[in-house]
py3Dmol code that shows the C-alpha trace and the ligand (Angstrom):
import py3Dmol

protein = """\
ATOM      1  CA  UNK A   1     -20.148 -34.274 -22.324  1.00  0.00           C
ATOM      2  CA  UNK A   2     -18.803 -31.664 -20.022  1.00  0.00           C
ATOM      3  CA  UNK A   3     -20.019 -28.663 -22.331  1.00  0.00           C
ATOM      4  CA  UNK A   4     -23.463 -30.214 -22.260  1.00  0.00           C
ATOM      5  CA  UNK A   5     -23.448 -30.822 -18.245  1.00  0.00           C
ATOM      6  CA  UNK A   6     -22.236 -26.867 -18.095  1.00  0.00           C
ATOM      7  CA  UNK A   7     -25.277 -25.718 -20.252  1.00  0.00           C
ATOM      8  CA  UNK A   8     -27.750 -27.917 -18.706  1.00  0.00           C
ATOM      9  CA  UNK A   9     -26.282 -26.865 -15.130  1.00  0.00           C
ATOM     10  CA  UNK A  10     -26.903 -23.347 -16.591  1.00  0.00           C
ATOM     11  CA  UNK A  11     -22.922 -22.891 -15.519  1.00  0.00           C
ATOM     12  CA  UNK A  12     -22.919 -21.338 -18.987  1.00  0.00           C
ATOM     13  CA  UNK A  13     -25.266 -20.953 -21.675  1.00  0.00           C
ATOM     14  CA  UNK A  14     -23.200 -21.863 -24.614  1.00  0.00           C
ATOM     15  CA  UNK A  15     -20.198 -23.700 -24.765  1.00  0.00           C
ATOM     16  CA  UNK A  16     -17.665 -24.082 -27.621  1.00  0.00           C
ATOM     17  CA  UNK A  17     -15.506 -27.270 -27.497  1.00  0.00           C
ATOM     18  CA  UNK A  18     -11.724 -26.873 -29.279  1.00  0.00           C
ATOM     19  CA  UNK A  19     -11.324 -30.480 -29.667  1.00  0.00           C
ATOM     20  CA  UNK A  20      -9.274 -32.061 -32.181  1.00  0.00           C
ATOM     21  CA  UNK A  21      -9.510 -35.070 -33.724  1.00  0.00           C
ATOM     22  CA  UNK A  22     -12.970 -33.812 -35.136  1.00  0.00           C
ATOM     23  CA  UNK A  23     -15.542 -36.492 -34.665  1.00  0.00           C
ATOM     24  CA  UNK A  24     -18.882 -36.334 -37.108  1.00  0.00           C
ATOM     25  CA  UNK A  25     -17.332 -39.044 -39.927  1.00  0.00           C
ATOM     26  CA  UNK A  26     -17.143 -41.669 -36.722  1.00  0.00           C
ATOM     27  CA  UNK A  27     -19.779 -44.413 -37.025  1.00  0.00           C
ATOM     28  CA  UNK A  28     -21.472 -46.658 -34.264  1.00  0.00           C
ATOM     29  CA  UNK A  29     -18.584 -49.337 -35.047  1.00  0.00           C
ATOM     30  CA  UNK A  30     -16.168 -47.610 -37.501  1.00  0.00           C
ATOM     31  CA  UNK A  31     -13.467 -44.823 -37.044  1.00  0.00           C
ATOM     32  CA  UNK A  32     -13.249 -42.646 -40.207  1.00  0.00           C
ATOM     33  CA  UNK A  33     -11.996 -39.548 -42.194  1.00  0.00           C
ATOM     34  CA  UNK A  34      -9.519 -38.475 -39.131  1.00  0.00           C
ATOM     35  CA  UNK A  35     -12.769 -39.010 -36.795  1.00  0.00           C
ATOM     36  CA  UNK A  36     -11.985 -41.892 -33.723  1.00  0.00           C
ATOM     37  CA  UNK A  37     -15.251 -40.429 -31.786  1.00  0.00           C
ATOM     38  CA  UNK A  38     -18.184 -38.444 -32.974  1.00  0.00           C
ATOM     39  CA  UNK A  39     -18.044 -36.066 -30.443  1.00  0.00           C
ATOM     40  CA  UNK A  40     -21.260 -34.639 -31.019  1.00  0.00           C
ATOM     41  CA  UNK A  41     -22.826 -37.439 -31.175  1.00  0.00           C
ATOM     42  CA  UNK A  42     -21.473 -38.564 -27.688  1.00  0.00           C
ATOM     43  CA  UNK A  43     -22.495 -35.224 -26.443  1.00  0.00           C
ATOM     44  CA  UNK A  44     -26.341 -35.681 -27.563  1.00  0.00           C
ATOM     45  CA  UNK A  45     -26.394 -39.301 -26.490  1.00  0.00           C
ATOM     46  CA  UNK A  46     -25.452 -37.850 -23.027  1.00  0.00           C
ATOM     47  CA  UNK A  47     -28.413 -35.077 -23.183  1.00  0.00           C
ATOM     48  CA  UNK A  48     -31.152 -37.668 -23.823  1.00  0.00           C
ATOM     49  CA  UNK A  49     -30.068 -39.953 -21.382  1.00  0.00           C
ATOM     50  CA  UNK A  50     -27.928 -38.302 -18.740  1.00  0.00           C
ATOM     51  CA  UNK A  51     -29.845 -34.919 -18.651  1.00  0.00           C
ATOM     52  CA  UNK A  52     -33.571 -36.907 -19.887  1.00  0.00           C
ATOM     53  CA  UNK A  53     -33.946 -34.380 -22.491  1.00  0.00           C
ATOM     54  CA  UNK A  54     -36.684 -35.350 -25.094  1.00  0.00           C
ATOM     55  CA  UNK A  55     -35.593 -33.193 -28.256  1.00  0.00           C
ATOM     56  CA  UNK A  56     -31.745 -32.130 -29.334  1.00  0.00           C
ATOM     57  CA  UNK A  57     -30.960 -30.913 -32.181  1.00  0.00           C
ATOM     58  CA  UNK A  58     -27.570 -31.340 -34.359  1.00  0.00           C
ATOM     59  CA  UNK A  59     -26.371 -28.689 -36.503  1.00  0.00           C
ATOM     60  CA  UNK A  60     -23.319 -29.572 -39.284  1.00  0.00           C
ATOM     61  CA  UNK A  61     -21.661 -26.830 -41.072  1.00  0.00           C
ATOM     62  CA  UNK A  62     -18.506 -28.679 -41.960  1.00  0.00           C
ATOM     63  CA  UNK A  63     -18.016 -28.897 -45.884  1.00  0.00           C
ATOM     64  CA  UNK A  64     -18.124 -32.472 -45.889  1.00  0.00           C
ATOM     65  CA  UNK A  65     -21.651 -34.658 -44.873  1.00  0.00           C
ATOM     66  CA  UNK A  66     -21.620 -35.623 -41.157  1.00  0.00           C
ATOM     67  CA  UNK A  67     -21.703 -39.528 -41.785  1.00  0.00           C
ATOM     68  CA  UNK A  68     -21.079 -40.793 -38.641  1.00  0.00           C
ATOM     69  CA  UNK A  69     -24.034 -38.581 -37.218  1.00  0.00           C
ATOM     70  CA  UNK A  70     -26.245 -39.901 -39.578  1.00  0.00           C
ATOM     71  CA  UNK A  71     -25.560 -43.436 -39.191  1.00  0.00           C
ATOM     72  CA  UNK A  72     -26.152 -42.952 -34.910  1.00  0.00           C
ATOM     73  CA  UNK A  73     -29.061 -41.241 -35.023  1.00  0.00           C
ATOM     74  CA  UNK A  74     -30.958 -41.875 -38.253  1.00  0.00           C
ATOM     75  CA  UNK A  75     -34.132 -43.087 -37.432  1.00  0.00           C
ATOM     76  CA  UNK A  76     -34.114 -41.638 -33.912  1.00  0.00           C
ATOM     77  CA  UNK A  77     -36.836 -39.064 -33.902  1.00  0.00           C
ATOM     78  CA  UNK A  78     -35.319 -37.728 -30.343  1.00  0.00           C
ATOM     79  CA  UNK A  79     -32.664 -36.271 -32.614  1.00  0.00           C
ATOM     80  CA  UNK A  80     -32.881 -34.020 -35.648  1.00  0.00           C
ATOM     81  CA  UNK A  81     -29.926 -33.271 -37.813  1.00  0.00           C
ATOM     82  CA  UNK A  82     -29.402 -30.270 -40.069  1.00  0.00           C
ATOM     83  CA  UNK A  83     -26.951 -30.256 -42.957  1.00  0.00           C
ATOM     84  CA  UNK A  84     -25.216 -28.470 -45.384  1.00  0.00           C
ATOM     85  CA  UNK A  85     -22.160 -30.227 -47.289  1.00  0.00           C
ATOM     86  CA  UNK A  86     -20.502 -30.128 -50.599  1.00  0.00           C
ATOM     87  CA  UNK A  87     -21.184 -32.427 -52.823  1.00  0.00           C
ATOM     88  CA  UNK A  88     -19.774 -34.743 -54.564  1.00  0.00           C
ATOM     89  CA  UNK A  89     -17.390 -35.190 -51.891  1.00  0.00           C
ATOM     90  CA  UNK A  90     -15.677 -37.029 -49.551  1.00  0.00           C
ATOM     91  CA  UNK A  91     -17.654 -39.105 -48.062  1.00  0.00           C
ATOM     92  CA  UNK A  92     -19.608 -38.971 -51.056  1.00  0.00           C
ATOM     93  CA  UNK A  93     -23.028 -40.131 -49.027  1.00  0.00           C
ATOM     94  CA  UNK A  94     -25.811 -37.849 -48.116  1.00  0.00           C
ATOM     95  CA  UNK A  95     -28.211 -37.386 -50.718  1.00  0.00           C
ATOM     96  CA  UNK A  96     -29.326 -40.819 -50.756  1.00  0.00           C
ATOM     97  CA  UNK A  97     -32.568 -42.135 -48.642  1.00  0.00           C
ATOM     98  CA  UNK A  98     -31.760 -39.695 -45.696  1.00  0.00           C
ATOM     99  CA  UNK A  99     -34.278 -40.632 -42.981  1.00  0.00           C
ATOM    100  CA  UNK A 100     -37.078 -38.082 -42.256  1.00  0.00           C
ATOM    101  CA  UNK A 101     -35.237 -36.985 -39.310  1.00  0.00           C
ATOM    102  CA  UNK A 102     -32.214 -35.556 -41.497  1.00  0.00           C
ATOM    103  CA  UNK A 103     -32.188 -32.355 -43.861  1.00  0.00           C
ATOM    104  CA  UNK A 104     -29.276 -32.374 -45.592  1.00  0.00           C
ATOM    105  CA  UNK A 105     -28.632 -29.852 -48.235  1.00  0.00           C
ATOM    106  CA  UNK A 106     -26.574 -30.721 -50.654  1.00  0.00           C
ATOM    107  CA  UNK A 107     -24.250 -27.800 -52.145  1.00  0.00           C
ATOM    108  CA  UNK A 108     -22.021 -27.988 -55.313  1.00  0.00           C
ATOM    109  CA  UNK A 109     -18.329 -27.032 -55.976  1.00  0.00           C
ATOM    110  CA  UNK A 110     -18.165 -23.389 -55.794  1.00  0.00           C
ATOM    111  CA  UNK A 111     -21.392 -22.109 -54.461  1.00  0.00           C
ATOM    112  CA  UNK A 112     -20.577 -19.799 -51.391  1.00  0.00           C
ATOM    113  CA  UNK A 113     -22.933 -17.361 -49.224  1.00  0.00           C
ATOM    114  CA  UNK A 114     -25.863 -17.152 -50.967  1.00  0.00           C
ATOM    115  CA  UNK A 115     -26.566 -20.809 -51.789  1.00  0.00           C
ATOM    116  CA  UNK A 116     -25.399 -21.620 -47.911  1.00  0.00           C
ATOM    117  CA  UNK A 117     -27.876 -19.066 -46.025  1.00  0.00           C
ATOM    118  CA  UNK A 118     -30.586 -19.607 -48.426  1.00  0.00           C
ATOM    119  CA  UNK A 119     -30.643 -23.395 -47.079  1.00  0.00           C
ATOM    120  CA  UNK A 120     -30.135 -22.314 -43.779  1.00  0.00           C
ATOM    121  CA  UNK A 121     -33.262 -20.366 -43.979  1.00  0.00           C
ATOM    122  CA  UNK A 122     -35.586 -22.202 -46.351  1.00  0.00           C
ATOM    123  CA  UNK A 123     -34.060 -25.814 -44.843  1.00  0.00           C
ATOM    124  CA  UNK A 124     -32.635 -25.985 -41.545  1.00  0.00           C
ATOM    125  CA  UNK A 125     -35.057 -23.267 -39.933  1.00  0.00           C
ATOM    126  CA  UNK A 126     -38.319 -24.512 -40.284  1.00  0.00           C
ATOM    127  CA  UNK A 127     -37.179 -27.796 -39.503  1.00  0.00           C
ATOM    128  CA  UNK A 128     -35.718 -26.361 -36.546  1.00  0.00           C
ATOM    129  CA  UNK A 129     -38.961 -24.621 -35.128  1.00  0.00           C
ATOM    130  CA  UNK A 130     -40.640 -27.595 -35.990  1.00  0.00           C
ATOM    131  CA  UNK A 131     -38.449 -29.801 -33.844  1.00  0.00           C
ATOM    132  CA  UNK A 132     -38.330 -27.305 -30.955  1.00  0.00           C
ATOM    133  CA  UNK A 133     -34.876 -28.626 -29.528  1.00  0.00           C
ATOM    134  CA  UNK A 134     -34.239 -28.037 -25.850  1.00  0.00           C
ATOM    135  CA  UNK A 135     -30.364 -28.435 -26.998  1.00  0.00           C
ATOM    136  CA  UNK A 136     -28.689 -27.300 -29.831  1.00  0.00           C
ATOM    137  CA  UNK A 137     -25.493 -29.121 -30.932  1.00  0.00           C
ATOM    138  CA  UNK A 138     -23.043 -27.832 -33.385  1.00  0.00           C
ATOM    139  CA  UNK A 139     -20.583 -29.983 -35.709  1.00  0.00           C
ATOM    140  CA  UNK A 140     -19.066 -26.539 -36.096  1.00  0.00           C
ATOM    141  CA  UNK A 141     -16.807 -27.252 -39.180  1.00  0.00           C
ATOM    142  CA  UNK A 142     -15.207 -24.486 -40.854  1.00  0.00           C
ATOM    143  CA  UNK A 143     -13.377 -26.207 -44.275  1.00  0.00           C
ATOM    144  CA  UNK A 144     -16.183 -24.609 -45.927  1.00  0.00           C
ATOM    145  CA  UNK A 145     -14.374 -21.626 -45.775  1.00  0.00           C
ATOM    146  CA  UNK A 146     -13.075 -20.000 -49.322  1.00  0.00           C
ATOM    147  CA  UNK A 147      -9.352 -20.227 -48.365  1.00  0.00           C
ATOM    148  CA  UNK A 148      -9.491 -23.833 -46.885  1.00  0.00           C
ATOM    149  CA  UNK A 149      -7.651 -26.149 -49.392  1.00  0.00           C
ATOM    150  CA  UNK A 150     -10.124 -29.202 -49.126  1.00  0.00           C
ATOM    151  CA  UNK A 151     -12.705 -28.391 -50.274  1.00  0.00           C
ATOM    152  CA  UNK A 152     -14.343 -25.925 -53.050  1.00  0.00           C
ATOM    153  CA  UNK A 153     -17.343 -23.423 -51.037  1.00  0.00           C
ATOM    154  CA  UNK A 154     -16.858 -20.238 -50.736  1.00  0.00           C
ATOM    155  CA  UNK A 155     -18.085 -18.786 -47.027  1.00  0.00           C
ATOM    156  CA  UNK A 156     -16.411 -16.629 -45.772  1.00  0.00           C
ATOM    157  CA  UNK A 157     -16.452 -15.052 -41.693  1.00  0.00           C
ATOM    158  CA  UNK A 158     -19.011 -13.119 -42.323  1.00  0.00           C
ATOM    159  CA  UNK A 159     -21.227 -16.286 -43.087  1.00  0.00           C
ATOM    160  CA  UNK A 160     -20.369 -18.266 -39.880  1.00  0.00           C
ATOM    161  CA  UNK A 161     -21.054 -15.153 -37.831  1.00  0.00           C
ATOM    162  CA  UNK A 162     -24.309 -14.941 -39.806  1.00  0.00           C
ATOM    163  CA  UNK A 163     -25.348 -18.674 -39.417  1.00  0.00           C
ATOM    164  CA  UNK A 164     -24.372 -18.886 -34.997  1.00  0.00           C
ATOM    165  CA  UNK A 165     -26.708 -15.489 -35.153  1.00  0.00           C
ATOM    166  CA  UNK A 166     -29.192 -17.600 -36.672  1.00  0.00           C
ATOM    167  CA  UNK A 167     -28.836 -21.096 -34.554  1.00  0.00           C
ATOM    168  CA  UNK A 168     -28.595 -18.648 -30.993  1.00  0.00           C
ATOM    169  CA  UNK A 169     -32.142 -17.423 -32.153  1.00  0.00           C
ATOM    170  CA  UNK A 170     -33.390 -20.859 -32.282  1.00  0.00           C
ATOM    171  CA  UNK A 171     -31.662 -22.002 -29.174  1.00  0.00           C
ATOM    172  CA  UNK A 172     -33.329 -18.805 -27.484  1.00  0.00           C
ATOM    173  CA  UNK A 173     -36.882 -19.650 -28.942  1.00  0.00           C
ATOM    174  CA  UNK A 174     -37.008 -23.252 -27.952  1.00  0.00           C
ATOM    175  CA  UNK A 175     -33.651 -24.455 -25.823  1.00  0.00           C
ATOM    176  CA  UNK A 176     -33.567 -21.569 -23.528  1.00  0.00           C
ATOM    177  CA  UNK A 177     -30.157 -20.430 -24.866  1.00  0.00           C
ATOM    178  CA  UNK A 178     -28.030 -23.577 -24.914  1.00  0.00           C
ATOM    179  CA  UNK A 179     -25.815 -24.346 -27.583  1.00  0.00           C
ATOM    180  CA  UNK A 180     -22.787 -26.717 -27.194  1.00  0.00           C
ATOM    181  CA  UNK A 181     -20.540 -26.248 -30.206  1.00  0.00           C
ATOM    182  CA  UNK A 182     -18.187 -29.154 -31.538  1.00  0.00           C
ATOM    183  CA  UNK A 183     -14.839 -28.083 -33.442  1.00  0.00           C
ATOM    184  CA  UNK A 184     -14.819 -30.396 -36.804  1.00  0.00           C
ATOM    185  CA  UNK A 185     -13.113 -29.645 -39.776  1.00  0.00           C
ATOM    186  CA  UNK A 186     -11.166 -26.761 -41.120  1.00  0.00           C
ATOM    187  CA  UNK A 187      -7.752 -27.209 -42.623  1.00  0.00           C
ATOM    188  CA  UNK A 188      -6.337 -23.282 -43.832  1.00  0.00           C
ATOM    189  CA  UNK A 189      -5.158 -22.616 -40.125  1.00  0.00           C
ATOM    190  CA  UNK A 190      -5.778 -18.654 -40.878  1.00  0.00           C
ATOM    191  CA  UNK A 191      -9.075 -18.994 -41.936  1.00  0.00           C
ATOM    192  CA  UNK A 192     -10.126 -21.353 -39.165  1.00  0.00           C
ATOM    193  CA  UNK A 193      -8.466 -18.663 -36.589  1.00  0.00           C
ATOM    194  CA  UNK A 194     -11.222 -16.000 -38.329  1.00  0.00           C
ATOM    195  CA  UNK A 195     -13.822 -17.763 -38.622  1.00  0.00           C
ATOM    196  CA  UNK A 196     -13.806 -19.603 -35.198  1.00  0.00           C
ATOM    197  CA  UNK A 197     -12.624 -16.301 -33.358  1.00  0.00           C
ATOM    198  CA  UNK A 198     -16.342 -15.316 -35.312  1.00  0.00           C
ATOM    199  CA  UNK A 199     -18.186 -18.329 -34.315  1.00  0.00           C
ATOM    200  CA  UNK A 200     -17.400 -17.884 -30.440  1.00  0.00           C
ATOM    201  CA  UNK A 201     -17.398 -14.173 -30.551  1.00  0.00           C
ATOM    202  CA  UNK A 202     -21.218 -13.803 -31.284  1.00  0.00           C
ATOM    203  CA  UNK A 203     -21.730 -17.148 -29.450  1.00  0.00           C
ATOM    204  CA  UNK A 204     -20.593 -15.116 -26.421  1.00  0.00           C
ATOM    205  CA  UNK A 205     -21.573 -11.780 -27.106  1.00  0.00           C
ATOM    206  CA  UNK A 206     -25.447 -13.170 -28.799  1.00  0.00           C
TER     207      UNK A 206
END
"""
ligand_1 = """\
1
ZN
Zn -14.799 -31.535 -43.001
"""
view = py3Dmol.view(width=600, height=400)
view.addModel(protein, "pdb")
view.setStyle({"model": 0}, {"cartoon": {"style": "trace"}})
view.addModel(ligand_1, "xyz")
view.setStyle({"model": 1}, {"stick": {}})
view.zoomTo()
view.show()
């Protein structure tokens, strides 16, 4: 809530929120998969009604499917999700029924860049530019990585620096820059060192 109040103050234009526990497996009345609070979810919930935005979007990275995200906001055209995940996986949802306001992209064991940024572009972008958020939210998972133990993708630094390159061109067409980016998952402490030292470096830097 306070990295959304900072963008929408223009304080900042993006924000990147090191919280731990992660949040985007917490449901309306259920704690789950080391997630008390979905932070992001919190954090758009405050947009639309604190700052009376109209359109947010929420962006999930993490290698597992963003449950708790789903089950808040399905159904709420006010908020469109974007998703890559592995899968079959923990939670082992996703792929079934999603409501038209969630693209989630399913990915299997072992797929790595190619497979990720070819969703991100042929999936998550158009839907994106169709949505025209005026807030981009991040579920900025990073168990996805190759070295994290979890979980079987294969991205790599390189891919997360890629994908915030990608997500700070869509905040800058429609959101005027904001982007308030959630820590999540990411459980090969080197790895998540890289790739978030990545991930805030070109959120900084654009
Ligand atoms: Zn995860």
């Amino acid at each position: 809530m306070l990295g959304v109040d900072l963008v929408m103050r223009k304080e900042c234009a993006t924000a990147f929120c090191a919280v731990r526990p992660p949040g985007h497996h917490a449901e309306r009345r259920r704690a789950m998969g080391f997630c008390l609070f979905n932070n992001v979810a919190v954090g758009a919930a405050h947009a639309l009604e604190a700052h009376g935005l109209e359109r947010v979007a929420i962006v999930d990275f993490d290698v597992h499917h963003g449950n708790g995200t789903e089950d808040i906001f399905q159904a709420d055209p006010r908020v469109l999700m974007v998703s890559t995940f592995q899968h079959p996986l923990y939670p082992y949802c996703g792929v079934d029924n999603p409501a038209a306001n969630m693209v989630n992209v399913p990915l299997a064991a072992g797929e790595g860049s190619d497979a990720f940024r070819t969703a991100v572009v042929e999936r998550w972008l158009p839907a994106l530019d169709a949505h025209r958020p005026q807030l981009v939210l991040i579920s900025a998972g990073f168990d996805a990585h190759r070295e994290d133990p979890l979980a079987g993708l294969k991205l790599t630094e390189a891919d997360y620096a890629w994908v915030t390159h990608e997500l700070m061109a869509v905040a800058a067409r429609h959101a005027q820059r904001r982007i308030v980016s959630s820590l999540e998952g990411g459980y090969a402490l080197s790895a998540l060192g890289r790739s978030v030292t990545e991930h805030v470096r070109v959120l900084v830097e654009g």
